[in-house]
VOGU-3710 file (C-alpha; in Angstrom, 3 decimals, decimal comma):
1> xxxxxxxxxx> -14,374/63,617/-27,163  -17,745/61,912/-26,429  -16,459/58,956/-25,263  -13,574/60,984/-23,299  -16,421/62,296/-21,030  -18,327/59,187/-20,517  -15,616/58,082/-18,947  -14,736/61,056/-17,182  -18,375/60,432/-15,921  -17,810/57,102/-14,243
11> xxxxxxxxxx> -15,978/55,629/-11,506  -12,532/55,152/-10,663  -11,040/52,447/-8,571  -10,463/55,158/-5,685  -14,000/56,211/-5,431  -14,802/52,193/-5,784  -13,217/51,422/-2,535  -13,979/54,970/-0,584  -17,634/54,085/-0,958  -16,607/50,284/0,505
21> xxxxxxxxxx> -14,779/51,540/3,537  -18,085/54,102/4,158  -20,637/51,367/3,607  -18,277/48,072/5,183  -19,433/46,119/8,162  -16,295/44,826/8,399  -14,138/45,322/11,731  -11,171/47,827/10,744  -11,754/48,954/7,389  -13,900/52,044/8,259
31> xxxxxxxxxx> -11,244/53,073/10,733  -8,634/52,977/8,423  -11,013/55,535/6,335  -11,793/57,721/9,107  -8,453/58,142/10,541  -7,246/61,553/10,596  -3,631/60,791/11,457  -1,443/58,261/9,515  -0,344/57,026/13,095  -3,739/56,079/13,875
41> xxxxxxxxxx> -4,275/54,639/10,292  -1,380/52,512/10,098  -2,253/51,019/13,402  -5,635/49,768/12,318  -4,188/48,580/8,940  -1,960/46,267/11,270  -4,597/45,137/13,596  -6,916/44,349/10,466  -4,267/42,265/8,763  -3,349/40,387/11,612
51> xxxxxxxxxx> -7,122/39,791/11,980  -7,248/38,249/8,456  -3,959/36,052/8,766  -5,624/34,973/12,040  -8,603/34,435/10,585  -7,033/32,260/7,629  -4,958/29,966/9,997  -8,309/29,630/11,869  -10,452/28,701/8,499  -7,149/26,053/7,918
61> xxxxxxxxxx> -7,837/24,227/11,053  -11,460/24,345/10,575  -11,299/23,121/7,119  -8,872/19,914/7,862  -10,363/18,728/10,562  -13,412/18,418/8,362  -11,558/16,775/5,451  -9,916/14,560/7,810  -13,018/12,770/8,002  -13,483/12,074/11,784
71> xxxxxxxxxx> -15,854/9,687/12,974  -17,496/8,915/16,432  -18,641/5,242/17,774  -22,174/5,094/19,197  -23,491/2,448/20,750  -26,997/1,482/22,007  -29,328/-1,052/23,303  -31,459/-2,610/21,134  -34,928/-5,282/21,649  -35,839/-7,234/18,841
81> xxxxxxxxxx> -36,866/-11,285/18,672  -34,378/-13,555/18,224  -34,090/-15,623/14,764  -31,044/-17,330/13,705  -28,502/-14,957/13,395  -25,629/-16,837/14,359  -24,225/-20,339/13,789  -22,899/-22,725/16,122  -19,518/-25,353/14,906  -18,785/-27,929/17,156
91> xxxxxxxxxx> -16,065/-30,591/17,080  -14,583/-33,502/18,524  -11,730/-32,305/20,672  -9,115/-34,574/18,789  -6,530/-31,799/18,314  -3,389/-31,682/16,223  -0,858/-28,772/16,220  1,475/-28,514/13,068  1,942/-25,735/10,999  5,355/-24,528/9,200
101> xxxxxxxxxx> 7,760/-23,436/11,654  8,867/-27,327/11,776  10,926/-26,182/8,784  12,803/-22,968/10,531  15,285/-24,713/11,704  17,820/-22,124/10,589  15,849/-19,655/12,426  14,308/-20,878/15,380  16,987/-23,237/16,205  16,184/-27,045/17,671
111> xxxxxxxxxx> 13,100/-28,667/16,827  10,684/-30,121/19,421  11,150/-33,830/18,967  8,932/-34,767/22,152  5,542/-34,248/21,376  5,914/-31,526/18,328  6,884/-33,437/15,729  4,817/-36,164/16,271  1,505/-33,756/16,274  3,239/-32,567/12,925
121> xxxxxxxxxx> 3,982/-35,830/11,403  -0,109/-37,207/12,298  -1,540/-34,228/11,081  0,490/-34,875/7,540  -0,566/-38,239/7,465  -3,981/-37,622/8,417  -4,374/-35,221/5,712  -2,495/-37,800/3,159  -5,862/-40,038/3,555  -8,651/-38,897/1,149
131> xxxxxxxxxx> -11,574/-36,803/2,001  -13,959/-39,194/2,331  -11,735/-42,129/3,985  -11,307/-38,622/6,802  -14,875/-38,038/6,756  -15,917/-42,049/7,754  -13,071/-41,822/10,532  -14,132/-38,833/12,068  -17,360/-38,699/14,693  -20,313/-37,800/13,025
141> xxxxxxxxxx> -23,304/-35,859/14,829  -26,132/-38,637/14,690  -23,617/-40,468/16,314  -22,991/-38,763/19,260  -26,258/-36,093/19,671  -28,371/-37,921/22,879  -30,964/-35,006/23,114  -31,417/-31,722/21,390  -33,822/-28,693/21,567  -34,287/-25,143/20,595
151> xxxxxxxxxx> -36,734/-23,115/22,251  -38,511/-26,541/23,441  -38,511/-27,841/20,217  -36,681/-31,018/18,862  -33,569/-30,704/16,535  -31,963/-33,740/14,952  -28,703/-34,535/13,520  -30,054/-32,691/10,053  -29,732/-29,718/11,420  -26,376/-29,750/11,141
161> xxxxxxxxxx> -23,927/-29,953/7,911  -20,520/-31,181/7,915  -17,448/-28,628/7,645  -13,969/-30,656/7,182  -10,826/-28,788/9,183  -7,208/-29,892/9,392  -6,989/-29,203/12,830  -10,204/-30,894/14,278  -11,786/-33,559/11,381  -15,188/-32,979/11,584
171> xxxxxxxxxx> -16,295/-30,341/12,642  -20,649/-30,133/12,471  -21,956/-26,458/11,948  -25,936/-25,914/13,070  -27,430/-23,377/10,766  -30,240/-21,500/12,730  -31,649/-19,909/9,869  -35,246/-21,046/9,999  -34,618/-21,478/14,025  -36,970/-18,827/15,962
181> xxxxxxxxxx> -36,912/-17,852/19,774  -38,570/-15,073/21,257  -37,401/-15,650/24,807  -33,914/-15,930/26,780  -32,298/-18,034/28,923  -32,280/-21,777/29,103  -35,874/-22,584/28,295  -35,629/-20,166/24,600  -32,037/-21,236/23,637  -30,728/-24,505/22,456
191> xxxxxxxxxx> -30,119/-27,436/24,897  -28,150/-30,009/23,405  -26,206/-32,820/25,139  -23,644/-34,753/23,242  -22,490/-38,330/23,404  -18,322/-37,457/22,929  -17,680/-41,299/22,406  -14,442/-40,678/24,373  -13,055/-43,723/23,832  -12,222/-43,449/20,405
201> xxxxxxxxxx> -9,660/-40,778/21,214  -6,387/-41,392/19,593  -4,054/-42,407/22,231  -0,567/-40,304/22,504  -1,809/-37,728/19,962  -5,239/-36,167/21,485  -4,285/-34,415/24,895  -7,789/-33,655/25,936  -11,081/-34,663/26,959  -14,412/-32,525/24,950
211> xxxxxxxxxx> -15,154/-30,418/22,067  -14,617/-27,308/20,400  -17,330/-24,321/20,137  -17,389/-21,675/17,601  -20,154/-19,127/16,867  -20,223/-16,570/14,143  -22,214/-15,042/11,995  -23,957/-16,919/9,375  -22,669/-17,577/6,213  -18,945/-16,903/7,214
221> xxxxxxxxxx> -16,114/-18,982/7,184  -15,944/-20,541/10,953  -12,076/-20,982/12,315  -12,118/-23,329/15,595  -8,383/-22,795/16,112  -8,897/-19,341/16,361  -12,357/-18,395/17,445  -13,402/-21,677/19,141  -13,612/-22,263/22,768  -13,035/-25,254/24,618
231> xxxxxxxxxx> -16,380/-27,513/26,574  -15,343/-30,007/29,311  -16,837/-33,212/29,361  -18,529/-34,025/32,507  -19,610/-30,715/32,796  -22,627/-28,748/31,894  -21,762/-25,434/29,903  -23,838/-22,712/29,902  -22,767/-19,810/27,510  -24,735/-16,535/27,308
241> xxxxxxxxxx> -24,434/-14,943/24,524  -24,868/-11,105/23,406  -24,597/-9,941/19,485  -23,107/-7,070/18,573  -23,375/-5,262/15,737  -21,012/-2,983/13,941  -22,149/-0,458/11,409  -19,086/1,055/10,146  -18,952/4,575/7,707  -17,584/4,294/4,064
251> xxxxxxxxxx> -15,911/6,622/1,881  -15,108/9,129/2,925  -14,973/8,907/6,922  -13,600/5,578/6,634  -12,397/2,462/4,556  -14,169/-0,881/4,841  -15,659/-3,211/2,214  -19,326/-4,249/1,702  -18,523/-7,911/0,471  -21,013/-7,995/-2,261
261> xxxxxxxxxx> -17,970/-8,577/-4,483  -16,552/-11,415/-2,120  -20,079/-13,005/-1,759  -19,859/-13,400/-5,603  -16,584/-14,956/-6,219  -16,542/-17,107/-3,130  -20,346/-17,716/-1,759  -19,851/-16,525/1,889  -19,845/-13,696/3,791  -17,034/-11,219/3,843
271> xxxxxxxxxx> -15,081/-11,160/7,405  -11,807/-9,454/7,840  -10,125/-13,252/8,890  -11,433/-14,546/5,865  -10,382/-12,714/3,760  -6,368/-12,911/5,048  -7,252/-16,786/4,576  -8,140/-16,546/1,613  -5,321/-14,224/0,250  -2,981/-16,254/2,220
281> xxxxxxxxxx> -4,106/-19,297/0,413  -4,343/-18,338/-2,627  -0,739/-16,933/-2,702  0,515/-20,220/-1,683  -1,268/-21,972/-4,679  -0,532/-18,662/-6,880  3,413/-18,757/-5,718  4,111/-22,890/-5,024  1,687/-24,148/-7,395  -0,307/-26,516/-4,457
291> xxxxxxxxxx> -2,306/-25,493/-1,415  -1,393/-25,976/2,264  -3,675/-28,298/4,172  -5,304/-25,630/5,921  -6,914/-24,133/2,314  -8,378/-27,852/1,350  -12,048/-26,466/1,907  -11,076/-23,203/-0,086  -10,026/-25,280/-2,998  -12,966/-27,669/-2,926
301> xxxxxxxxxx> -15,280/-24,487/-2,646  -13,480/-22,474/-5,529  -12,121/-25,135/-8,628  -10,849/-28,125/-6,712  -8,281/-29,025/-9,380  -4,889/-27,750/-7,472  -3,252/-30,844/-5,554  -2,003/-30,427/-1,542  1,534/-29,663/-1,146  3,668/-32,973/-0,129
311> xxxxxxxxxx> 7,307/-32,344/-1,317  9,620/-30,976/0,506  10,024/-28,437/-2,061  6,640/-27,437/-1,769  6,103/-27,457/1,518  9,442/-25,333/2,065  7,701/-23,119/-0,396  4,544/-22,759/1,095  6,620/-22,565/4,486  8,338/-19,361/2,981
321> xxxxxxxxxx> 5,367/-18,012/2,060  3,977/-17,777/5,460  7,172/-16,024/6,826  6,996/-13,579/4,625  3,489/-13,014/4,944  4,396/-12,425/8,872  7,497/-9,969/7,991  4,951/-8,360/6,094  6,905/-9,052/3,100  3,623/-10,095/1,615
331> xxxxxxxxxx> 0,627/-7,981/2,356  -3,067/-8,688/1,978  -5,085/-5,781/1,802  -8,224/-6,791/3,653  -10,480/-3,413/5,376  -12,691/-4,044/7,770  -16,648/-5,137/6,715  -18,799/-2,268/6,473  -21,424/-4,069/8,792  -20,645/-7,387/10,834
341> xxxxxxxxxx> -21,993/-9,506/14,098  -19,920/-10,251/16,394  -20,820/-12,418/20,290  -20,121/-11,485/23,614  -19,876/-14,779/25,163  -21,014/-15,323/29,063  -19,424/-18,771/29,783  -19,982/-20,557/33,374  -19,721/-24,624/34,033  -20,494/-26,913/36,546
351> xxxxxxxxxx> -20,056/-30,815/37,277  -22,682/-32,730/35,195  -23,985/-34,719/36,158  -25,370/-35,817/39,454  -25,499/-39,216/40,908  -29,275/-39,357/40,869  -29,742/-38,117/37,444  -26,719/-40,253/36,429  -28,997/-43,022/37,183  -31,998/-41,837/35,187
361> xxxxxxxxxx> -29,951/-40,715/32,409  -27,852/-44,739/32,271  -31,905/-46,175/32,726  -33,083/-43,626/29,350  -29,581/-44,583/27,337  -28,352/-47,808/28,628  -30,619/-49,562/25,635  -27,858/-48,197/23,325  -25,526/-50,758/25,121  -27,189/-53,797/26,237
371> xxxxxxxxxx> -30,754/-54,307/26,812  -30,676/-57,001/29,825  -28,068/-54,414/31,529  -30,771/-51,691/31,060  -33,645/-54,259/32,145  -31,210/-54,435/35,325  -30,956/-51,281/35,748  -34,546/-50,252/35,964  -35,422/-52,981/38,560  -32,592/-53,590/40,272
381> xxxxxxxxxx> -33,304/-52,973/44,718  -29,999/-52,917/45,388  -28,757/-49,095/46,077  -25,022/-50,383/46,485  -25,134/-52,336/42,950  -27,740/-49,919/41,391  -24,861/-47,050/41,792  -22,330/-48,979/40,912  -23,842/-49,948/37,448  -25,024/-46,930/36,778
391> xxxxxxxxxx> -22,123/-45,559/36,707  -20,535/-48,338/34,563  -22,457/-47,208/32,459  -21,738/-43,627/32,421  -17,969/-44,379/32,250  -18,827/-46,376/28,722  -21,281/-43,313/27,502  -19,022/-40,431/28,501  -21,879/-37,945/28,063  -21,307/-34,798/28,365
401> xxxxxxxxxx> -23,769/-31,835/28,151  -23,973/-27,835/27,471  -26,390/-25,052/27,240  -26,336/-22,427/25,037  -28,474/-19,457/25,677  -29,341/-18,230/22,174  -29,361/-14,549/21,572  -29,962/-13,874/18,252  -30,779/-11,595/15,691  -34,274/-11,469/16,226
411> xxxxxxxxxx> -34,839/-11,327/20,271  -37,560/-11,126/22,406  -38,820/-8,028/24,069  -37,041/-8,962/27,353  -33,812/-9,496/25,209  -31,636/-7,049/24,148  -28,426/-7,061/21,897  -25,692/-3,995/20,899  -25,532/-2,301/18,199  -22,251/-0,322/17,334
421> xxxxxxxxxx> -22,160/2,134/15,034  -19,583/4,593/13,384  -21,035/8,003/13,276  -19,458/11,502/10,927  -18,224/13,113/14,261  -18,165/16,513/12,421  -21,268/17,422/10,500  -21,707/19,765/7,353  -24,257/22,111/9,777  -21,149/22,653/11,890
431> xxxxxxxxxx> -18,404/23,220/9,915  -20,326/25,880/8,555  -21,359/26,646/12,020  -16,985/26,941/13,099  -16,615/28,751/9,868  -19,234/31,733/10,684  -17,943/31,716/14,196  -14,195/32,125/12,894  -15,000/34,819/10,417  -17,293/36,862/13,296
441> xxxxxxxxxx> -14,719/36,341/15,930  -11,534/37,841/13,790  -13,426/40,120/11,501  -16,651/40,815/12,719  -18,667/39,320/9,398  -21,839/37,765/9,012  -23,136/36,080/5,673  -24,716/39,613/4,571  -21,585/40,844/5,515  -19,798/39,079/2,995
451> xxxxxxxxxx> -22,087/39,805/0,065  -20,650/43,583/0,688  -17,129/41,955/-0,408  -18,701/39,847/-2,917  -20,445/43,558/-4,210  -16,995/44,810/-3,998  -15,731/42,099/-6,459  -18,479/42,713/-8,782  -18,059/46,834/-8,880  -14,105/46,377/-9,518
461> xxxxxxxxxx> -15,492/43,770/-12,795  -17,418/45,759/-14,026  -15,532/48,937/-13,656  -12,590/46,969/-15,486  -15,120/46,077/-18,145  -16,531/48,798/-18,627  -13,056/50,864/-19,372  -12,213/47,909/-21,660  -15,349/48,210/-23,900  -14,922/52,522/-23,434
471> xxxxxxxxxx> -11,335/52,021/-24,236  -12,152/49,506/-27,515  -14,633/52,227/-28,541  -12,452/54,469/-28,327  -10,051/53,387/-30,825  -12,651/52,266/-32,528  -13,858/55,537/-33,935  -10,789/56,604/-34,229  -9,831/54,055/-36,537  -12,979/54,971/-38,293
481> xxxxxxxxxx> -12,437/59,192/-38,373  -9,124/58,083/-40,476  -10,784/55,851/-42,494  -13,332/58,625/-43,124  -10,576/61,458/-43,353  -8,625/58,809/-46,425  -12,164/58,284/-47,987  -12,124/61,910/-48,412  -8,795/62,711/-49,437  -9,515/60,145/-52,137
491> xxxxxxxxxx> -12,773/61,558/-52,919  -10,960/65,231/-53,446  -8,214/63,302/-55,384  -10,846/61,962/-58,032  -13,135/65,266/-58,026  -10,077/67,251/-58,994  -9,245/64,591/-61,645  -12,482/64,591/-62,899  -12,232/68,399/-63,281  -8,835/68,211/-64,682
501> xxxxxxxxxx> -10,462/66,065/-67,200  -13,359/68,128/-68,326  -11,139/70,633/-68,697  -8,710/69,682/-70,828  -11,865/67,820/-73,187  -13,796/71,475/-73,130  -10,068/72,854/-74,484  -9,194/70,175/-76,961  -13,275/70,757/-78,667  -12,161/74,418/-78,864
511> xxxx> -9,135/73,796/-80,455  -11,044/71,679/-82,578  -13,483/73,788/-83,750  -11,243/76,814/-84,073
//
């Protein structure tokens, strides 16, 4: 009976959610109390779900466009002194196209045999030769470097290291590293003019006069066929140049890959073009067992062991490889670098050079030919003959010249360079900014607000609990008045025994005695 009244004493779930709709802040729920007529009641019941499903679809939106992960680019301008943050690659223009499609005959029909085949057939023998019998035929930069200077100071020919391609030879690559300029324009960039020893071009296979430019960031992989540019001889280049850098987000707003674990296995920085090369070229060796001649350098950089592909079989193979790599067949799965440099190149050109210097530039380098013919040339009267030999001379040099204005990493304070960077477009501060909005606008709550639900939660717990443990009591002492009422029965049972007994012992000593 105790435990009946405690009960009796507390709450019920009715009175639980009375005193809610009283006390609520909520929009709705205090009308639906209130109202008098079931009319008016049902109404607001209505209106206050239709809030809540409106107010659900709302949090939905909120909530994916925030795990959708959305980023923003920013971009600013930046002043800082110019080190070497990028390097330069410059080859011979001695050109020769051949890749694989030679070998589609079945699907892009008739070969080229006028000038096609031949580049094809060149480049396979060129590449037959080995690497050092390639290296001595190429052009090689002490050869052909007549002046150099960064920032007004001398560079040599060891400035520069030697990077082999299949397309170009040899290709020289100027590392800037410990280079440091902190002004613009001609007189803080590097000035460099460049002997092209045009006669030695190979006659019916190179189609052009100069060389091929290519600047990247340091410690990547360069590619002239794809990145270079093309410099004129007789003409002076000038190319601006503007970094930009990219900052991109990782996980989650974004996928892209830091290339410590590239750097590792392979030594050089991680670019998106790289990488493809690389996976390209290692699923030719993986699949055909050689390489093609465009991963020679890959293979002397990683074991150096696998041979170049020459049969027919394996160039078919390697051929294959590459078409199925472009009917994406074969995928590479390369992100983009979580932070790279890239240049925004300025490029203007002019003839180079003029007669006058022409003739101070045969008088500084005509020693390189013939001594007497530069003894001539510095005392000669004769305009007529002076002009004519000076030019001679010129046509034997074929010197050609360019400028490149160096914007590096580190720039001066007059010298600015982009920076790009991928921003989280939708911060933590407001989503929960749209979230307190969306809840206010359909329901009219504010974080206190809510606690009154959360208090709501709590009472209906606890009232649950607290019938549960009133309700195990319960039948607890019930259990325990049978238990009780059996004791006692049992206890009666053994008195009356016991009685039973002394009786019948008192009789039998009567008996006894009688």
């Amino acid at each position: 009976m105790a435990s009946t009244n405690f009960m009796r004493k507390g709450k019920s779930v009715r009175e639980v959610f009375v005193n809610f709709a009283e006390m609520c802040s909520m929009q709705g729920i205090p009308y639906i109390h209130a109202a008098t007529f079931w009319w008016s009641r049902l109404i607001w019941v209505v209106l206050t779900l239709t809030a809540i499903g409106a107010l659900i679809f709302h949090l939905y939106y909120i909530m994916s466009q925030y795990y959708d992960y959305p980023v923003q680019t920013k971009s600013e301008r930046r002043k800082r002194f110019a080190d070497g943050n990028s390097e330069i690659n410059i080859t011979n223009y001695d050109e020769y196209y051949y890749d694989e499609s030679y070998y589609y005959e079945d699907e892009y029909g008739d070969k080229n045999e006028n000038g096609y085949v031949i580049d094809q057939l060149f480049k396979y023998t060129y590449m037959d030769l080995p690497r050092d019998v390639r290296k001595d035929a190429g052009h090689f930069m002490s050869d052909m470097i007549v002046s150099c200077s960064f920032a007004g100071r001398e560079c040599t020919a060891k400035a520069f290291t030697l990077h082999q391609t299949a397309d170009y030879g040899n290709c020289w690559e100027l590392n800037t590293t410990n280079m440091v300029s902190k002004r613009s324009g001609d007189i803080g960039g590097l000035i460099i003019t460049l002997n092209l020893e045009n006669w030695e071009i190979l006659e019916g296979v190179s189609q052009g006069y100069g060389a091929r430019l290519v600047v990247h960031e340091p410690g990547t992989i360069p590619f002239p066929s794809t990145e270079g540019i093309f410099i004129s001889s007789f003409f002076e280049t000038n190319i601006g140049l503007r970094m930009v850098a990219v900052s991109r987000l990782g996980e989650p707003y974004s996928h892209c890959d830091d290339g410590k674990t590239f750097r590792e296995r392979y030594g050089v920085t991680y670019t998106r073009q790289s990488c493809q090369f690389i996976c390209l070229t290692s699923t030719v060796i993986r699949i055909c067992g050689c390489y093609e001649d465009s991963g020679e350098e890959l293979v002397m950089m990683v074991d150096g062991t696998t041979h170049r592909c020459q049969t027919k079989t394996e160039i078919r193979c390697y051929s294959k490889v590459f078409q199925d790599y472009r009917d994406k067949e074969i995928s590479c799965d390369c992100l983009n670098p979580c932070n790279e440099n890239g240049y925004v190149k300025t490029i203007s050109s002019r003839p180079w050079p003029t007669e006058k210097y022409a003739a101070i530039l045969a008088s500084d380098k005509c020693c390189f030919e013939s001594a007497n013919e530069c003894a001539l040339i510095r005392f000669l009267s004769c305009e007529a003959h002076y002009k004519e030999l000076c030019f001679y001379m010129l046509k034997n040099l074929h010197i050609h010249a360019y400028k490149l204005h160096y914007l590096p990493k580190y720039v001066s304070r007059t010298t600015k360079y982009i920076v790009a960077m991928f921003a989280v477009l939708f911060q933590f501060a407001q989503f929960m900014s749209d979230v307190g909005g969306a809840i206010g606008l359909w329901i009219g709550l504010s974080v206190l607000a809510l606690c009154e639900i959360f208090h709501l939660i709590l009472e209906l717990c606890a009232l649950g609990i607290n019938v549960f443990c009133l309700k195990g009591q319960s039948q607890h002492s019930s259990q325990g008045d049978i238990e009780r009422a059996k004791d006692g029965k049992m206890m009666d049972t053994e008195n009356r025994h016991q009685e039973q007994t002394d009786q019948n012992r008192a009789q039998f000593q009567e008996h006894t005695f009688t």
